[in-house]
C-alpha positions in Angstrom: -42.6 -6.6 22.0 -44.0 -7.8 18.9 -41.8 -8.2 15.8 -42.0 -6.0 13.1 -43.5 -6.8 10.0 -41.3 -6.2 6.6 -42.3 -5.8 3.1 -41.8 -9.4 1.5 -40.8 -7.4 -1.8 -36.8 -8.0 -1.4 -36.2 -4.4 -3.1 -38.5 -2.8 -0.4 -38.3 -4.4 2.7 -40.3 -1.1 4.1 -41.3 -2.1 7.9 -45.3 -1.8 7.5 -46.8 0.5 10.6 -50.4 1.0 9.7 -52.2 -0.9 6.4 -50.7 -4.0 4.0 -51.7 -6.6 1.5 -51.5 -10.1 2.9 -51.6 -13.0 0.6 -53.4 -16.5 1.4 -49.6 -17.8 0.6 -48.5 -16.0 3.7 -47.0 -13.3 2.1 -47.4 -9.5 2.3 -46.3 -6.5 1.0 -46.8 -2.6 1.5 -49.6 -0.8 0.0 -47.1 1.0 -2.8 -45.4 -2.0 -3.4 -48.9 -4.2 -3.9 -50.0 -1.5 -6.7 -47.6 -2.2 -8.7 -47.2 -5.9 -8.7 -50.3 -6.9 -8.5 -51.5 -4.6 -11.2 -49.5 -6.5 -13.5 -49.9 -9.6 -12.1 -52.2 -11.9 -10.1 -49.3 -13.7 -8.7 -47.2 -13.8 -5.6 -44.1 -11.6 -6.6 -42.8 -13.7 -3.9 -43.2 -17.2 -4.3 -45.1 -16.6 -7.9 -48.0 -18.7 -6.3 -51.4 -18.0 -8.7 -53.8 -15.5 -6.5 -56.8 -15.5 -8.9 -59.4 -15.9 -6.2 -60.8 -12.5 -4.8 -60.3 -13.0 -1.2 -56.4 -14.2 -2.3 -55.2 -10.7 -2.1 -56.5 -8.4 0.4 -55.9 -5.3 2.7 -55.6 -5.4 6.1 -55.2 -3.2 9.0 -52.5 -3.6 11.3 -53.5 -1.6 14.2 -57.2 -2.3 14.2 -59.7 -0.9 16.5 -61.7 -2.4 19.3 -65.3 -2.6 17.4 -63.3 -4.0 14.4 -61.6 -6.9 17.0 -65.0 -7.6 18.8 -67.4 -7.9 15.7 -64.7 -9.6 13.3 -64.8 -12.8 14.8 -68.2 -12.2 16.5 -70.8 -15.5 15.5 -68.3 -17.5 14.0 -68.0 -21.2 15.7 -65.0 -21.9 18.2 -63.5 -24.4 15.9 -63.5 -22.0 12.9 -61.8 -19.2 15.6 -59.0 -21.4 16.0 -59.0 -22.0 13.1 -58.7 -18.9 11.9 -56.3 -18.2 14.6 -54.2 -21.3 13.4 -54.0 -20.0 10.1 -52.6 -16.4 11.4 -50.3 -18.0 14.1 -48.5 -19.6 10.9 -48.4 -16.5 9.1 -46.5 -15.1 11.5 -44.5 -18.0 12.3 -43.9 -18.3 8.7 -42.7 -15.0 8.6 -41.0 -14.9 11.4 -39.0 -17.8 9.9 -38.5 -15.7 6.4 -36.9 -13.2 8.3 -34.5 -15.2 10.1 -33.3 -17.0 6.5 -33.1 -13.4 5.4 -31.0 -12.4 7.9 -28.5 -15.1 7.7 -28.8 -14.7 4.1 -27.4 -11.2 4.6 -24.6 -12.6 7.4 -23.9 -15.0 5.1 -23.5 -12.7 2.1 -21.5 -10.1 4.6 -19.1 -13.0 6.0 -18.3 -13.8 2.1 -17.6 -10.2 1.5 -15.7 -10.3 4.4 -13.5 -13.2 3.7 -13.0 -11.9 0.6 -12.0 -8.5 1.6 -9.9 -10.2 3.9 -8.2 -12.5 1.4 -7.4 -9.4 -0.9 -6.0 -7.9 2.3 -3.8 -10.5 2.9 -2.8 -10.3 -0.8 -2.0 -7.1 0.0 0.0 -7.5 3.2 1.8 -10.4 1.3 2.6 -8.0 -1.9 3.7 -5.5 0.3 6.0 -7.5 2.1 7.6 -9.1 -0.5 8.2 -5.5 -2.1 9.4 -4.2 1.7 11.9 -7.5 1.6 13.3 -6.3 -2.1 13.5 -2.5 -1.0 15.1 -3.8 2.0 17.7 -6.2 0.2 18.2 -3.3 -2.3 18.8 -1.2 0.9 21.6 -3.3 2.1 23.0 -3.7 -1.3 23.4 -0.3 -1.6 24.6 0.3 1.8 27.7 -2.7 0.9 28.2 -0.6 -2.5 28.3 2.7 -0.4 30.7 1.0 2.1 32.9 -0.3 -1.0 33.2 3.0 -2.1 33.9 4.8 0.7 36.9 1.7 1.0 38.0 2.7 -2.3 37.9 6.5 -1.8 39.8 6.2 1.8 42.5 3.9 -0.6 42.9 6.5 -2.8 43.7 8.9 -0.4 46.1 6.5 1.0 47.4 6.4 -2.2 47.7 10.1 -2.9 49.0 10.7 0.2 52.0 7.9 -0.5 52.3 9.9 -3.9 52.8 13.0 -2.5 55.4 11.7 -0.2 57.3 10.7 -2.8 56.6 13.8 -5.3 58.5 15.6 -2.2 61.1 13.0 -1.9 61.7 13.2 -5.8 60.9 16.8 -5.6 64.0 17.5 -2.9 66.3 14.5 -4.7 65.5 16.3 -8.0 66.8 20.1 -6.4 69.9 18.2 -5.2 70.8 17.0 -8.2 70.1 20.2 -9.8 72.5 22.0 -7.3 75.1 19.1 -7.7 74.9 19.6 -11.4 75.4 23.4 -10.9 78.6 22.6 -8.5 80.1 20.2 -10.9 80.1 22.7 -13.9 81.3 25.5 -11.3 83.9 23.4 -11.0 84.5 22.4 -14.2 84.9 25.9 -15.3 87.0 26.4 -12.1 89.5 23.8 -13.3 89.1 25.0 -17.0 90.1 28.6 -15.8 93.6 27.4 -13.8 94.3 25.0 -16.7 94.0 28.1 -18.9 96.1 30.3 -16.2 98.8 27.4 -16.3 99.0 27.2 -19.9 99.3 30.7 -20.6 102.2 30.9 -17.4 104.1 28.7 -19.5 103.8 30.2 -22.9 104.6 33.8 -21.3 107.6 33.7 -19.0 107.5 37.0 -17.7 103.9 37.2 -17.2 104.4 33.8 -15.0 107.0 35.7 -13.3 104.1 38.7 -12.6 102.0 36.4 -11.7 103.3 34.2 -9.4 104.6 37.8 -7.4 101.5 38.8 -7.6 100.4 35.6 -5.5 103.4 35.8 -3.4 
């Protein structure tokens, strides 16, 4: 299979199926893209060779038919033939060659995109890890805190409990007292009332003398 002819014009590149415009510097370009460049211009957009000659620029056929590829040569000399041939075996060798430099042109270009994208990616990767290692160090310091905490809060309720034991403890030593307190002034007024009972025995004999019948 025979390769495929491209449009030299790198904004272009159409593949060119039926008619193009070959150049004598072994370029050529598509019909739409040859009326406008060379309008403006009798150079190669291309290589920007001069093409002032009139057989410099001109169109040609690429599928042409059998009268055309018997008479076109027909009663020209072998040596001008090959020639000729020579001439359009370079062509294509030349731009067969063009292609290939295009193409690793663009592998080129995409492999520099590529290790670009890839060197941002690892950027990326790297950034992220280093924020994932902080989060993570953050994680655990907050997980140390958390465990502190929970220390301090289970202390506390050691604690309270411990007060609350002794809250009851002072609590029942406090009722004691206040009971004792009650039975030494019950007492008290106990022995105040027989001192009283004594003293007034002896300041009233005959109600001593009641009395102590009344106890007998």
């Amino acid at each position: 299979m025979d390769a495929e002819l491209r449009c030299n014009r790198l904004t272009c590149r159409k593949t060119l199926i039926d008619k193009a415009v070959v150049t004598t510097c072994s370029h050529i370009f598509c019909v739409d893209c040859a009326n406008e460049l060379f309008n403006a211009s009798r150079s190669c957009p291309a290589c920007e060779t001069s093409l002032t000659e009139p057989d410099d620029v001109v169109v040609c056929s690429l599928h042409p038919t059998n009268d055309y590829k018997t008479s076109v040569l027909s009663g020209l000399s072998p040596s001008l033939i090959m020639e000729i041939c020579s001439r359009a075996l370079s062509f294509w060798q030349y731009q067969v060659h063009q292609e290939n430099s295009f193409q690793q042109a663009v592998i080129r270009n995409l492999n520099d995109k590529q290790a670009q994208l890839q060197k941002q990616l690892d950027n990326v990767i790297r950034e992220a890890n280093g924020e994932i290692n902080l989060l993570s160090n953050k994680v655990a310091e907050l997980e140390r805190d958390m465990e502190l905490e929970r220390r301090k809060v289970h202390e506390l309720q050691d604690s309270s409990r411990e007060r609350e034991k002794e809250y009851q403890k002072l609590k029942v030593a406090s009722t004691t007292a206040w009971r004792f307190d009650i039975l030494i002034v019950v007492l008290g007024s106990i022995r105040q009332s027989q001192a009283e009972v004594v003293t007034c025995s002896e300041r009233s004999p005959a109600w001593a003398g009641c009395r102590r019948w009344e106890y007998v």
